[in-house]
C-alpha positions in Angstrom: 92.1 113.4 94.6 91.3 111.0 91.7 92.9 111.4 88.2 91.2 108.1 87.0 91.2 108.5 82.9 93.0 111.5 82.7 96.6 112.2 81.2 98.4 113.5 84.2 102.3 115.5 84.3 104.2 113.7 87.1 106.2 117.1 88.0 103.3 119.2 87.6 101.4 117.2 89.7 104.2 117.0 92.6 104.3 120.8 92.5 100.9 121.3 92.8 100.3 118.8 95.4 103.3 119.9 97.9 101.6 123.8 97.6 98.3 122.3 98.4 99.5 120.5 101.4 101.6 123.1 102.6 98.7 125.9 102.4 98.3 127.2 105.9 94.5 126.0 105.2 95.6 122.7 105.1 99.0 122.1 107.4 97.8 121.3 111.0 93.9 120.9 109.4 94.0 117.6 107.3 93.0 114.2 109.0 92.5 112.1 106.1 94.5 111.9 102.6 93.6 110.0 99.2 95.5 110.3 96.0 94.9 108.1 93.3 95.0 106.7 89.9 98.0 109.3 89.7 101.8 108.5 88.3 103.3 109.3 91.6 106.8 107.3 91.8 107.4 108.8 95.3 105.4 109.8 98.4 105.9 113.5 98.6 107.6 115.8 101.4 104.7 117.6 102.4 102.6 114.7 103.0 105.1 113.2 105.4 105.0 116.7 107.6 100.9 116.6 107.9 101.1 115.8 111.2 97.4 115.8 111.7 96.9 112.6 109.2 95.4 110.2 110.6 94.2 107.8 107.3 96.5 107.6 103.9 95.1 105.9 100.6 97.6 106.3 97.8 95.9 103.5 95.5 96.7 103.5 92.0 99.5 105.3 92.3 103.7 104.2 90.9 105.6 103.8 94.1 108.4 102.1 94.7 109.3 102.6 98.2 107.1 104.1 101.0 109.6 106.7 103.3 110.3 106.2 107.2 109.6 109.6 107.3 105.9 108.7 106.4 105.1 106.9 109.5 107.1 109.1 112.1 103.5 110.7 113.0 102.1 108.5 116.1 98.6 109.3 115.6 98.5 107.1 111.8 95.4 104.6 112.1 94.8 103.3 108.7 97.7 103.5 105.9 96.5 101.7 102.4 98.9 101.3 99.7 96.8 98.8 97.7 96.1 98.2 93.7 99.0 98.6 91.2 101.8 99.5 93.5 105.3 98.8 92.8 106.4 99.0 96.5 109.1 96.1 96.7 110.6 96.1 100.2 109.5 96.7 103.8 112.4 98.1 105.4 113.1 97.6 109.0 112.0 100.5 111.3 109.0 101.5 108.3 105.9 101.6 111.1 108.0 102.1 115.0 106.3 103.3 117.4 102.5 103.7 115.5 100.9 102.4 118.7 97.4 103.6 116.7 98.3 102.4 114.0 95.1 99.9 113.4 94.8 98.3 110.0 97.6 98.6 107.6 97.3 97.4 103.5 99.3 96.8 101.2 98.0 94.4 98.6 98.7 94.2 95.0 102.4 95.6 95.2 105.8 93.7 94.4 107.0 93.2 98.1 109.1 90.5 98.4 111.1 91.5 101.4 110.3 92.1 105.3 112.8 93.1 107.4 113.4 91.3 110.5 111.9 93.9 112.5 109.4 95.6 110.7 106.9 93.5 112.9 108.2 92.5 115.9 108.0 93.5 119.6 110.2 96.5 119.1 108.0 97.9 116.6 105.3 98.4 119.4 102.8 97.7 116.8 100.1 97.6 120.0 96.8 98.5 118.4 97.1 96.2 115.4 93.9 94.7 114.0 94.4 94.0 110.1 97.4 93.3 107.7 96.8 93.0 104.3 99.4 92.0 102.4 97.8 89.7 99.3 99.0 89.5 95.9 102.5 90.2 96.6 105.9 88.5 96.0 106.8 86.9 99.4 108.6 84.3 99.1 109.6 83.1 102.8 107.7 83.7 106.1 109.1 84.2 109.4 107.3 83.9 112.8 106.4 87.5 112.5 102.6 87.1 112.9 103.2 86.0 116.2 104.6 89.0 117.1 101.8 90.9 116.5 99.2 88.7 118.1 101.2 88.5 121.4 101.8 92.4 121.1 97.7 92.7 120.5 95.2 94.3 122.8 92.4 92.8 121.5 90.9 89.4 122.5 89.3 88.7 119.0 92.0 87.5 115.9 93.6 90.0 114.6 93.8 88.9 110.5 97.3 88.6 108.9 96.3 87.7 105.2 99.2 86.5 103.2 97.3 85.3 100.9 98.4 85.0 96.8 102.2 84.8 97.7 104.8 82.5 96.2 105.5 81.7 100.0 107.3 78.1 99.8 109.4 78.0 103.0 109.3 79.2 106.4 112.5 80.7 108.2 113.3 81.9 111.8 116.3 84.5 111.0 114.7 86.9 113.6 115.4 84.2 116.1 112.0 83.8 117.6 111.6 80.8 120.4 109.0 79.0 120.5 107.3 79.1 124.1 104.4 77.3 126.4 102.5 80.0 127.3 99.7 80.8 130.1 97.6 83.6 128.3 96.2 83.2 124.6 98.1 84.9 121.3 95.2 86.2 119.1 95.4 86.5 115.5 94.1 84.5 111.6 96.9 83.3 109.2 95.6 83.4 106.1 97.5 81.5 103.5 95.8 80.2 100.7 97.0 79.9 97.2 100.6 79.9 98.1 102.6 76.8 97.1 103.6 75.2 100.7 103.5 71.7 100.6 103.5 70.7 104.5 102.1 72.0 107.4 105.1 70.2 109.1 107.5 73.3 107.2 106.2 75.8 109.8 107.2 73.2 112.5 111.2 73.1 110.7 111.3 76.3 109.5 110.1 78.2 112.9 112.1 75.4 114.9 109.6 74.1 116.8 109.8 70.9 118.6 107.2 68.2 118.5 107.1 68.6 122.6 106.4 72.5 122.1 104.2 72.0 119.5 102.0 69.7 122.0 102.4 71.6 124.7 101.2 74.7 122.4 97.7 72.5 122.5 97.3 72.3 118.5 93.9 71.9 117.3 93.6 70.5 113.2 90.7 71.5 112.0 88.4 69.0 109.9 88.3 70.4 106.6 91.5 69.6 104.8 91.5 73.6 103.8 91.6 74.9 107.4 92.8 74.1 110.7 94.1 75.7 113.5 97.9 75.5 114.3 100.9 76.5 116.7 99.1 78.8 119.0 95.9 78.2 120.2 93.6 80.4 119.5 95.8 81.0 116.4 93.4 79.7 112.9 96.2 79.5 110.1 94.2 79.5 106.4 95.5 77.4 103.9 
């Protein structure tokens, strides 16, 4: 559904979209959802209750805040939120329990806060293989990302691109602890064009000991633009 160059009613549009989604032809039928290039402000009711969805794209769209009720469905693979969002917060809770859940964007919104647990092991974010959040308004990073590549199934990196951020400073409020481990953590940091100054910040911010860090086998890449850091195989992106 694509209203691109069209003048759209907001609450004309909501009607009509909950009776289309709550037709008997479509409940318990639909598998894969677009809306965009529409003023929606809010995800609607009767999307959260298709229970079939597998794949979201609301691009283009007004929202402000995406619902936990959204993500109750197990079965979610792909959710994209991307382009001209307004979406400012990821609430803790947002994506428990998506064990399918595979590749999740949300570029181009306003997100400038991640709660502590959106990510980590008790989200059981299992079948991650792509976060997208670029162009949004994070200003702080904590050791989430590790999280997710020590929850990964998957052998090959698993892409976090935080890319065009204001991230400046790294935190560890989640109280992650830094730990020589036998068996790889998988995934690509991708950082560039945010304004961090020293690679040493992850090391103070994450609390990370120089012993820890050696033990964690650090390998520094040759261009000054790249290297590979923390948790080998980890490649962090600068």
């Amino acid at each position: 559904m694509d209203c691109l160059g069209g003048f759209v009613d907001r609450e004309r549009l909501s009607r009509q979209l909950d009776s289309l989604l709550s037709n008997n032809l479509t409940y318990g039928q639909l598998t894969e959802l677009g809306v965009v290039n529409r003023p929606l402000t809010h995800v609607l009711r009767s999307v959260c209750r298709l229970t079939t969805l597998t794949q979201l794209r609301l691009n283009n769209n007004r929202l402000i805040r995406l619902p936990r009720q959204l993500f109750h469905q197990p079965q979610r693979s792909e959710v994209t939120q991307r382009n001209d969002n307004s979406i400012t917060e990821l609430q803790d809770g947002l994506f428990d329990g998506l064990q399918r859940l595979e590749k999740l964007e949300l570029s181009y919104n306003r997100i400038s806060s991640i709660g502590l647990r959106v990510f980590n092991g008790s989200a059981m974010l299992t079948s991650l293989k792509y976060v997208d959040l670029t162009f949004n308004r994070i200003q702080t990073l904590e050791p989430w990302p590790y999280c997710i590549g020590i929850n990964g199934q998957f052998k090959d990196k698993t892409p976090i691109d935080l890319g065009h951020n204001d991230i400046s400073s790294f935190t560890n409020m989640m109280g992650w602890k830094a730990k020589c481990r036998t068996t790889a953590v998988h995934f690509h940091l991708i950082l560039i064009n945010n304004p961090i100054k020293h690679i040493s910040d992850i090391l103070r911010g994450w609390n990370i000991s120089l012993l820890t860090w050696f033990c964690l086998n650090p390998q520094i890449g040759r261009a000054s633009s790249h290297f590979s850091s923390l948790f080998y195989p980890v490649t962090a992106v600068f």
